[in-house]
C-alpha positions in Angstrom: 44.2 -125.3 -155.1 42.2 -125.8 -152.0 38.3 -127.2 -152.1 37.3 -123.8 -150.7 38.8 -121.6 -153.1 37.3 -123.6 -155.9 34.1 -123.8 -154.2 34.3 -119.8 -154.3 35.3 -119.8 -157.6 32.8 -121.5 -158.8 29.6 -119.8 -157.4 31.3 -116.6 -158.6 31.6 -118.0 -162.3 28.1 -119.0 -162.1 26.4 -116.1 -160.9 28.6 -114.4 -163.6 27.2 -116.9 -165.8 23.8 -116.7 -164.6 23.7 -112.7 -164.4 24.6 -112.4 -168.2 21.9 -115.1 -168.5 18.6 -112.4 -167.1 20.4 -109.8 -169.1 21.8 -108.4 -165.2 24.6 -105.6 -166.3 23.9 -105.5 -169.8 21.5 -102.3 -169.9 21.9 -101.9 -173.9 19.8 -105.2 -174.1 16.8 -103.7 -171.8 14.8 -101.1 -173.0 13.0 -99.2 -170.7 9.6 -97.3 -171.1 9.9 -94.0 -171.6 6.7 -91.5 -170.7 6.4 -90.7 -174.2 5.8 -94.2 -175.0 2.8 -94.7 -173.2 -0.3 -95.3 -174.6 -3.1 -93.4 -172.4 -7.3 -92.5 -172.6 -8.1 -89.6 -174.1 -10.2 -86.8 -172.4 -14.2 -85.9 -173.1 -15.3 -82.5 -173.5 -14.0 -79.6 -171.1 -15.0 -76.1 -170.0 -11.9 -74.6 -167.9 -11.6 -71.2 -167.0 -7.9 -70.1 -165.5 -7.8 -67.2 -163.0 -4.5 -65.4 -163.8 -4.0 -62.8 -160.8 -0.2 -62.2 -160.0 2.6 -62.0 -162.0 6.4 -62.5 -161.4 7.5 -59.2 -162.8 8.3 -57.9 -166.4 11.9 -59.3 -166.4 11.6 -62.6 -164.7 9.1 -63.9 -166.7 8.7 -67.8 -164.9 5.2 -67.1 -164.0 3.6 -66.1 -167.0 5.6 -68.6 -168.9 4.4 -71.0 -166.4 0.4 -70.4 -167.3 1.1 -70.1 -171.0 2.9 -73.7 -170.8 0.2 -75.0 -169.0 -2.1 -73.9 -171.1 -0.4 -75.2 -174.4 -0.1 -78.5 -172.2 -4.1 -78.5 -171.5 -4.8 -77.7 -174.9 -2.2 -80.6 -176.6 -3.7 -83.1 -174.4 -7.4 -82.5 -174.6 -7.7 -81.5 -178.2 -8.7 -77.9 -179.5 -11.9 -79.7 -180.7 -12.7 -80.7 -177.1 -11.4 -78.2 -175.2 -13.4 -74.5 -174.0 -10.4 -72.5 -172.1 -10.5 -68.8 -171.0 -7.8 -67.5 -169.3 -8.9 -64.2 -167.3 -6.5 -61.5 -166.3 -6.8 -59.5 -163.3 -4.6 -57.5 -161.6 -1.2 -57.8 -161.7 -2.2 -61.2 -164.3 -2.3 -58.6 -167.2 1.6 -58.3 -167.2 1.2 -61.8 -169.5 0.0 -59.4 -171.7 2.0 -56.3 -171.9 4.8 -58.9 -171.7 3.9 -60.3 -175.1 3.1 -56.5 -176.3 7.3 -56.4 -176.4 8.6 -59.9 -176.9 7.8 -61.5 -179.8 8.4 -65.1 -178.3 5.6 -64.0 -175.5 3.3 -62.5 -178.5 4.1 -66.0 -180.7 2.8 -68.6 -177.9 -0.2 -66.1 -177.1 -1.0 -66.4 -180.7 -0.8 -70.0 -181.2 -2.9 -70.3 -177.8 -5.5 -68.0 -179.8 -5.9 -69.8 -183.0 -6.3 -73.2 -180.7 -9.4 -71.5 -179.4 -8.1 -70.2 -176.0 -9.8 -67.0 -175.1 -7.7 -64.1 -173.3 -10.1 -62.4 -170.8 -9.1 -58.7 -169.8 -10.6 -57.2 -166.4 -12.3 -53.6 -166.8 -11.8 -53.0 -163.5 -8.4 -53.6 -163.7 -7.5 -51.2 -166.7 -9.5 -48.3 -165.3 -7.7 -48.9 -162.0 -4.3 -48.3 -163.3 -5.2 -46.6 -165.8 -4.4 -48.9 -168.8 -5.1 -48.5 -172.4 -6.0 -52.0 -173.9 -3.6 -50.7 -176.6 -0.9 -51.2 -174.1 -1.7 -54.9 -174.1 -1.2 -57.5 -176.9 -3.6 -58.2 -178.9 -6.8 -57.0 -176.7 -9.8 -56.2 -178.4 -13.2 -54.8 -176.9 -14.7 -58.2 -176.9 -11.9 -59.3 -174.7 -12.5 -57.1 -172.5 -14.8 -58.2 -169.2 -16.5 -56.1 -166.4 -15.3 -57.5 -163.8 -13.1 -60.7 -163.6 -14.2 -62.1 -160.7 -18.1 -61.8 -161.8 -16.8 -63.5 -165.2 -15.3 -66.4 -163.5 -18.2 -66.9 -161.0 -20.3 -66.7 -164.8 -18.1 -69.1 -166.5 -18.3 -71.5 -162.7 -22.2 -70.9 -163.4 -22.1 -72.0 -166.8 -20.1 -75.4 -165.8 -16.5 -74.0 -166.4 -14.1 -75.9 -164.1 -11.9 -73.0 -162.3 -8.2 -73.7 -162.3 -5.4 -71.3 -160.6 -2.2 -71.9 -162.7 
């Protein structure tokens, strides 16, 4: 065999050797972080108010499941203990609502949300203006009910609630 060939030869055999050596190609044998594994701070005490204004439509439903995820998320990472939330719906933001009136899966997360501590805000202004009974809505009662939703935002703002547009 010729001196090159062998030369060849051999640096393939020993990066071969070598690789195996630093675990190169053998995935099973390194274990990678996963997010879940991650050890992070926790939060101090919040006051968050989200402004829930549009909606994507009774039958698509991304939107709404979009701020009730979000919520869920806020509330699993903070704590119930240390967390204030009021989500206020205005306009076209009450669909979440008459949404979970009619689907139980909708009317399940807004109930878990509620015995976290999360507060649904209803606009006045907004029932009167299409003529909505809070009966049409899930779960509303008169205490939910506000005004005016953007004077209760600029309240909760005043009162040191962060303001956050899911």
């Amino acid at each position: 065999m010729p001196t090159k060939k062998r030369v060849i030869l051999a640096i393939v055999a020993g990066v071969a050797i070598a690789g195996a050596g630093f675990g190169i190609g053998t995935r099973s044998e390194v274990r990678r972080s996963s997010a879940a594994d991650l050890k992070l701070p926790g939060y101090a005490q919040q006051k968050v108010v989200y402004h829930v204004t549009e909606t994507d439509g009774l039958t698509r439903r991304g939107y709404t499941l979009h701020v009730l995820q979000a919520a869920q998320n806020h509330v699993n990472a903070v704590g119930q203990d240390k967390l204030d939330l009021r989500i206020v719906l205005q306009g076209d933001g009450l669909d979440l609502l008459r949404e979970a009136k009619s689907d139980p899966a909708f009317s399940k997360r807004v109930d878990t949300l509620k015995a976290e501590g999360v507060k649904f805000l209803v606009c006045r202004n907004t029932l009167v203006g299409r003529n909505l009974d809070p009966s049409e809505l899930y779960d509303v009662k008169t205490s939910d009910i506000v005004g005016a939703a953007v004077a209760e935002v600029a309240a909760l703002q005043a009162q040191g609630f962060v303001y956050l547009k899911p």
